[in-house]
C-alpha positions in Angstrom: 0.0 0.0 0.0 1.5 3.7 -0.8 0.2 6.9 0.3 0.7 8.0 -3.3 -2.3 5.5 -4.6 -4.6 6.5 -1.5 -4.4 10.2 -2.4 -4.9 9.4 -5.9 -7.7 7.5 -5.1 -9.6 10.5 -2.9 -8.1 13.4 -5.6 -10.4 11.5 -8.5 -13.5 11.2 -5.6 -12.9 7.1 -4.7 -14.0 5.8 -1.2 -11.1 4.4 0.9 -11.5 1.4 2.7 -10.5 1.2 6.3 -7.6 0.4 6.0 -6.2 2.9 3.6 -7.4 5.3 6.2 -5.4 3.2 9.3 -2.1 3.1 6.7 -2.2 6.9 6.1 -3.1 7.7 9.8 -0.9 5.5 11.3 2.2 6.1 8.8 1.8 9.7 9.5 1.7 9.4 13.2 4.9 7.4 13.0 6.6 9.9 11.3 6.4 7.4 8.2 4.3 9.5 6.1 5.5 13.1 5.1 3.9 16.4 5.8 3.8 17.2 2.0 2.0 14.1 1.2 -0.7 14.5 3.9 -1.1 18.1 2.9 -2.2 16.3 -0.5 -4.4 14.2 0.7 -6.1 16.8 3.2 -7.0 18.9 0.0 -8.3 16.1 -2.0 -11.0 15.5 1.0 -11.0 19.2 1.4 -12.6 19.1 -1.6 -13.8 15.6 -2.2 -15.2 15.2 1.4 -15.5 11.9 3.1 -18.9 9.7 3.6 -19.8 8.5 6.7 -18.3 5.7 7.4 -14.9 7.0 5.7 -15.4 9.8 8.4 -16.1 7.3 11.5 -13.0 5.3 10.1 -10.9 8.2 10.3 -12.1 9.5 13.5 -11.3 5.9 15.2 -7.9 6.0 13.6 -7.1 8.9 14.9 -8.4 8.0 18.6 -6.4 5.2 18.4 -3.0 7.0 17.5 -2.3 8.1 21.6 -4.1 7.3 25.0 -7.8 5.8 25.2 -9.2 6.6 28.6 -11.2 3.9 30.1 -13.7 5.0 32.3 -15.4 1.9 33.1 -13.8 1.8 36.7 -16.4 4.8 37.1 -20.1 3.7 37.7 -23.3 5.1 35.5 -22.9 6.4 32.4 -20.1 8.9 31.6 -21.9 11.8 29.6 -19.7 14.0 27.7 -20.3 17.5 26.5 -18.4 19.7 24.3 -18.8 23.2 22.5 -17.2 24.2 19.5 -16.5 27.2 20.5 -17.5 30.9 21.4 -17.6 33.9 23.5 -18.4 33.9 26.8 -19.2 30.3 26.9 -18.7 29.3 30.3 -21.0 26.3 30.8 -19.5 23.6 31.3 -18.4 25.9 34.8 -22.4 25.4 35.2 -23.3 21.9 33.9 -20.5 20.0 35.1 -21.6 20.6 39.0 -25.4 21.1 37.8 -25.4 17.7 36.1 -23.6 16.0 38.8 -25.5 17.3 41.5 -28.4 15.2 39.3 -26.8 11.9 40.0 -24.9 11.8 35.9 -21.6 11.8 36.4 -19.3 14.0 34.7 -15.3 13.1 34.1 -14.3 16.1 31.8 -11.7 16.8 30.1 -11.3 20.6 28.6 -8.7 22.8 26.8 -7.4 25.7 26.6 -8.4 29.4 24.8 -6.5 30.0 21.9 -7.4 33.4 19.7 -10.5 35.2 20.6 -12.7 31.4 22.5 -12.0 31.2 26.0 -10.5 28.0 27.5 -12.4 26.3 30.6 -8.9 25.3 31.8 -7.8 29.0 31.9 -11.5 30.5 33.6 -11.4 27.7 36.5 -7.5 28.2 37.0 -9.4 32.3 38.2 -9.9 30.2 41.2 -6.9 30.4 43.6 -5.2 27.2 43.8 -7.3 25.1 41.3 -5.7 22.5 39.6 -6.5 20.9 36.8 -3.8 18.8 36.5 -4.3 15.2 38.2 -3.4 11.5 37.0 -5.6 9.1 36.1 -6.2 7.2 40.0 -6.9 10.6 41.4 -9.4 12.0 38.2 -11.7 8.5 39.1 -11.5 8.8 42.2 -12.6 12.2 42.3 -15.2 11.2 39.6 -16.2 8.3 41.9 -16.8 9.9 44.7 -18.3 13.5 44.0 -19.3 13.1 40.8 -17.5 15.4 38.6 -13.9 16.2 37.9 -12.9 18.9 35.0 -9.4 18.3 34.1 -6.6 19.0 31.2 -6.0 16.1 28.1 -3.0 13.7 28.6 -0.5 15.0 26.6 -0.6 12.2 24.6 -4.7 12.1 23.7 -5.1 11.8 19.4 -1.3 12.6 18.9 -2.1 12.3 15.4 -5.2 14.4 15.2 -2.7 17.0 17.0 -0.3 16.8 13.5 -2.8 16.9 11.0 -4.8 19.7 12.7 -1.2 21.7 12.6 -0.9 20.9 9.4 -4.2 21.8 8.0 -3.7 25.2 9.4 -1.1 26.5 7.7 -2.3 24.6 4.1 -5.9 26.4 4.1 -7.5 22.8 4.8 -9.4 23.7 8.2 -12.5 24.2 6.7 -14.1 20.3 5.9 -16.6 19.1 7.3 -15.3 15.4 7.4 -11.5 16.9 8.7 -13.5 19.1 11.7 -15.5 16.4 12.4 -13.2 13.6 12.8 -10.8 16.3 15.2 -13.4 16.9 17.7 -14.8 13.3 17.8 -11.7 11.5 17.8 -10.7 13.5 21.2 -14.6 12.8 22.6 -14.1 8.9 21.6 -10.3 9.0 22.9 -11.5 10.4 26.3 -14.1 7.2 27.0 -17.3 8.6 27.0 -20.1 6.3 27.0 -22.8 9.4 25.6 -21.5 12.3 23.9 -23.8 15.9 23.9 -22.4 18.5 21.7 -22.9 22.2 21.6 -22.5 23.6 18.4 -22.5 27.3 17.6 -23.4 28.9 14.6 -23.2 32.5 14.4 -20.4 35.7 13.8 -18.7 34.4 16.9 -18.5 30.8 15.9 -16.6 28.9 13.9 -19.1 28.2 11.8 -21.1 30.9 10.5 -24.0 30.1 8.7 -27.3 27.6 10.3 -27.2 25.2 7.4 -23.0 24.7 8.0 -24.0 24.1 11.6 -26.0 21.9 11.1 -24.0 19.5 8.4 -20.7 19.9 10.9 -23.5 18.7 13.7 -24.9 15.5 11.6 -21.2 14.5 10.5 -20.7 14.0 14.7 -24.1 12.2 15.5 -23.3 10.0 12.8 -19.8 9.4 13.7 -20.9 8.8 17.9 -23.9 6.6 16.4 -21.4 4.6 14.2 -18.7 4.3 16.9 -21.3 3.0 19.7 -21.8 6.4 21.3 -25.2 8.0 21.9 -24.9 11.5 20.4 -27.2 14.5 20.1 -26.2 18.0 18.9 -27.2 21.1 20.6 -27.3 23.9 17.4 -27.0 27.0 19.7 -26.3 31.0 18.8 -23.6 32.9 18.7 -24.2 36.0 17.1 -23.4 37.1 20.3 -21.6 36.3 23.5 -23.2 34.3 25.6 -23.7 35.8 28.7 -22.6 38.9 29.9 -19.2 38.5 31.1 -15.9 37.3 28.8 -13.0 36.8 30.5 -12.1 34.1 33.1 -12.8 35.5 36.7 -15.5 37.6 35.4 -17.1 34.5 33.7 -16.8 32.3 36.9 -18.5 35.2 38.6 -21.5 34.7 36.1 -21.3 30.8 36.9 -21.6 31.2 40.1 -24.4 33.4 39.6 -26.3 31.1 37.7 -25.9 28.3 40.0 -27.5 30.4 42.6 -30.4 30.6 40.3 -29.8 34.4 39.1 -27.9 34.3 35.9 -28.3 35.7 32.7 -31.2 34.3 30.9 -29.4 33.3 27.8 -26.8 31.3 29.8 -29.4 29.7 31.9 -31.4 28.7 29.2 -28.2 26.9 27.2 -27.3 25.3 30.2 -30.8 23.4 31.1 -30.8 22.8 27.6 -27.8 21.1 27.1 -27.7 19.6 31.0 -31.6 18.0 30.2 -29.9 16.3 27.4 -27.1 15.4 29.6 -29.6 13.8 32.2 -31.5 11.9 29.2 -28.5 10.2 28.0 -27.1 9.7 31.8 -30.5 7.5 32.0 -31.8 9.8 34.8 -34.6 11.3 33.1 -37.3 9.9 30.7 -37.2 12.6 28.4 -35.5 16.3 28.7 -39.1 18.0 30.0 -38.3 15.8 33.3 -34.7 16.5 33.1 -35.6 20.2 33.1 -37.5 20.3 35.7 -34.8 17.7 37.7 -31.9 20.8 37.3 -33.9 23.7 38.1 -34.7 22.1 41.3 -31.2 21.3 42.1 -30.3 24.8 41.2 -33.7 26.4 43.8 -32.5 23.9 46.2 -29.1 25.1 46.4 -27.6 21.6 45.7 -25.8 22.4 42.3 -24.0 25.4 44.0 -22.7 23.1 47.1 -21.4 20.6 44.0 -19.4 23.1 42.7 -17.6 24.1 46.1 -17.5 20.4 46.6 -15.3 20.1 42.9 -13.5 23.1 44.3 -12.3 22.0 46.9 -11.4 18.5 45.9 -9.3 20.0 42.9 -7.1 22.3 45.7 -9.5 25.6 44.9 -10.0 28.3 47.6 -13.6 28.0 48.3 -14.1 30.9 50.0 -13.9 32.7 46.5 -17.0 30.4 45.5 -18.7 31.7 48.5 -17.6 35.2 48.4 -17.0 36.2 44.3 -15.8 39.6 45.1 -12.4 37.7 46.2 -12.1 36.5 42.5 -9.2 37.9 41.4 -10.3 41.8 40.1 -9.2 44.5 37.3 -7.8 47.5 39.0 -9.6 50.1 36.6 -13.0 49.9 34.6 -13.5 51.9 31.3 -16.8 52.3 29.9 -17.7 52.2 26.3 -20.9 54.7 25.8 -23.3 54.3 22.8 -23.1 57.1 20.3 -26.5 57.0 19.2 -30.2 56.2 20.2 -32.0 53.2 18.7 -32.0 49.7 19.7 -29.0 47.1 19.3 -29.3 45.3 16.0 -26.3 43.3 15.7 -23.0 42.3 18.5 -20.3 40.9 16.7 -19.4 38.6 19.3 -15.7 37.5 17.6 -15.1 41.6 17.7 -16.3 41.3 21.3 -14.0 38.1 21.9 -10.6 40.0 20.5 -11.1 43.1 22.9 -11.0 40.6 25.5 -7.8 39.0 24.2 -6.7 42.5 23.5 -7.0 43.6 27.1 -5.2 40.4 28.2 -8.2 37.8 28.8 -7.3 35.2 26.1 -3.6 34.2 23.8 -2.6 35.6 21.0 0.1 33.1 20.7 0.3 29.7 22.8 2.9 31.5 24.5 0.7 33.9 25.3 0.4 34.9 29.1 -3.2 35.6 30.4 -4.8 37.9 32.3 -6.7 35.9 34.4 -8.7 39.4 35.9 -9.3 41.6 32.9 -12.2 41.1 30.3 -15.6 42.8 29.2 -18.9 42.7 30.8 -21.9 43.8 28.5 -24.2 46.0 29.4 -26.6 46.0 26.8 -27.6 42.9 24.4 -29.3 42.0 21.1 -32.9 43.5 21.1 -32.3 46.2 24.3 -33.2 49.6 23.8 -30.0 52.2 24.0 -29.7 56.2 24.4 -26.7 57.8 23.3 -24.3 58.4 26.2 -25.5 55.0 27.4 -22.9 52.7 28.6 -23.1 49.7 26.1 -19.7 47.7 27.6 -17.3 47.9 30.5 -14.1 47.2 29.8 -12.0 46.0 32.9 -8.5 46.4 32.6 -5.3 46.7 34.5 -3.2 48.8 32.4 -5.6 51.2 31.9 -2.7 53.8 30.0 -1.9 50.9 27.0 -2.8 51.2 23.4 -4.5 48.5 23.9 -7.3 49.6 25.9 -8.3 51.9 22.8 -8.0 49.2 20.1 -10.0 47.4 22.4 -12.8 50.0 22.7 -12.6 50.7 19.2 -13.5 47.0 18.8 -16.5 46.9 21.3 -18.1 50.0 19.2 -17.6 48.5 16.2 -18.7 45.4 17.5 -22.5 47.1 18.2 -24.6 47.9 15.4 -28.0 50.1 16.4 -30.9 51.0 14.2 -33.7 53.2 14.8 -36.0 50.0 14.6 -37.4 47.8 17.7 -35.8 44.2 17.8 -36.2 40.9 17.9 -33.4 38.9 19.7 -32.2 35.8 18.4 -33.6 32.5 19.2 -30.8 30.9 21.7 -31.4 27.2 19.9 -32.3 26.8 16.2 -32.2 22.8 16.2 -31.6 19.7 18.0 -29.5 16.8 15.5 -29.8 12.9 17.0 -29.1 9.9 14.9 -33.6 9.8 13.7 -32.8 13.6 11.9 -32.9 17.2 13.0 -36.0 19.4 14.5 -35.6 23.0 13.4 -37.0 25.5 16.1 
């Protein structure tokens, strides 16, 4: 078998068999198979695409190139959710404590932010002390015993998913449906879920910007989780703008905490017993997600959800005194308010222009080298569908280097980031489908 015949095959629209997907994977990961010639073959399904079974073939390679995580030592069924990414998204800070508290158990492993998306690693590490480092003994035991651990990949999770995803950047192959896919999957598959619930944003502040991309990127998952044995449903939620009010890491553990006390934002409250009544449905502790609903918002009245967190907290070396009190979260020295220069209402927030202030003010890495800000960040005042005044504060900006050029790139981004219009509006709807293995239901 050559990697010269397998590319040829996919560059003239052929199906590859199994195991011309394990030789190219596998060669590759071994360092046996050269950049140049992956590059080749990443643009043939760049613009070829992959079926679904080529797609579940590659995403099982790909798990199978590092570390699979058993979690069968762990009782119940291991429900796994992930996001592909926005601004402001902090709930997994809310479902892994809300969905635990309900009896599913949560063994989560997050990332990083990179660019203008937060990481989950970065927002809980806000919390003095708070590791989310642990081996594998410790993370199910923890699991185990509380119900919920959130904690960083094994260095050596889909090493080869790592290379191609490298390599796709830089050779304008990031954009297929099959390649994005397989990336996410592969790491959801690797990490031993039994049930899988993804989050997927569509929107100016998602990676995917259009409904009908959304929802294509969502089916190519279900059907890799159905074909691979995992239950999967796909959450398509907005992001036109940030979810939330607060972007940045203390500031959006403040709003989580919020929200587990029952008065959070609306929008993020919503998301979250959306995608937790999913969670619970899969987890087997609800019939169907109207139960499951009403099964989180009394663990969220009851105050049971907000004692899991401090529970997690604690177990993972965090102070919990800055769950109890947020005001010790760690706290920008100066705020800088960003006033609306018209009246009207707001039409439009770019929530990506939103999510590079933050990064601009020091909330999220330009570079992985980048050093964070864990304090700084943005806190909207004003969202999609509010009436505004001019002279009316539409952002704050919290920052401590209040005298950097930064600050005014960063306020020229918020107020470009707002669009108003003389004409009343209608917010977005927060979910616009649900995708499970029978099809999709448009809302």
């Amino acid at each position: 078998m050559r990697a010269i015949d397998i590319i040829h095959k996919k560059r003239d629209g052929g199906e590859l068999s199994r195991e011309e997907i394990s030789f190219l994977i596998q060669g590759y990961s071994r360092g046996e198979i050269p950049d140049y010639q992956m590059s080749a073959w990443a643009m043939a399904v760049y613009f070829r695409g992959m079926n679904a079974r080529e797609t579940g073939d590659l995403t099982l390679e790909m798990a199978k190139s590092g570390d699979q995580v058993d979690l069968s030592p762990i009782a119940g069924i291991k429900v796994d959710k992930h996001s592909t990414g926005g601004v402001g998204d902090k709930t997994t800070v809310v479902l892994a404590p809300l969905v635990a508290s309900a009896g599913v158990p949560v063994a989560k492993m997050s990332g990083r932010g990179l660019g203008h998306t937060g990481g989950t690693l970065d927002k809980l590490e806000s919390i003095s002390g708070f590791s989310v480092e642990m081996d594998r003994e410790r993370f199910f035991a923890q699991v185990g015993e509380i119900g919920a651990a959130v904690i960083g990949q094994s260095g050596n999770i889909t090493p080869a998913d790592k290379k191609l995803y490298a390599l796709r950047d830089v050779t304008a192959t990031v954009e297929s449906i099959p390649l994005i896919a397989s990336s996410v999957m592969s790491k959801k598959i690797a990490a031993g879920a039994d049930a899988i619930v993804l989050d997927v944003k569509t929107g100016s502040g998602a990676f995917m910007k259009t409904l009908d991309d959304s929802i294509a990127l969502a089916q190519a998952m279900v059907d890799i989780g159905t074909q691979l044995g995992r239950n999967t449903v796909a959450v398509i939620s907005d992001m036109d703008q940030p979810l939330g009010y607060g972007i940045g890491n203390a500031l959006e553990i403040k709003e989580g905490i919020e929200t587990l006390r029952g008065h959070g934002p609306k929008d993020l409250t919503e998301v979250c017993l959306i995608l937790g009544s999913q969670m619970l449905v899969l987890g087997g502790k609800a019939q169907d997600t109207e139960e499951a609903r009403r099964v989180l918002q009394e663990h969220i009245a009851d105050g049971s959800a907000f004692e899991k967190l401090k529970v997690i907290v604690a177990a993972q070396g965090g102070n919990v005194a800055q769950i109890e009190s947020p005001s010790m979260l760690p706290a920008a020295r100066k705020q800088v308010e960003v006033k609306a220069a018209a009246d009207g209402h707001i039409e439009a927030i770019q929530a990506e222009e939103i999510g590079i202030a933050a990064m601009l003010l020091g909330a999220g890495r330009e570079t992985k080298e980048s050093v964070i800000d864990l304090a700084v960040g943005i806190v909207l005042s004003k969202k999609v569908g509010d009436a505004v005044s001019a002279g009316d504060t539409l952002a704050v900006l919290h920052v401590n280097d209040a005298s950097g050029s930064k600050v005014k790139e960063a306020e020229e981004k918020v107020l470009e980031a707002y669009r108003i219009t003389a004409q009343p509006v209608t917010p977005p709807p927060l979910v616009y489908a649900i995708v499970t293995k029978d099809g999709v239901t448009r809302y």
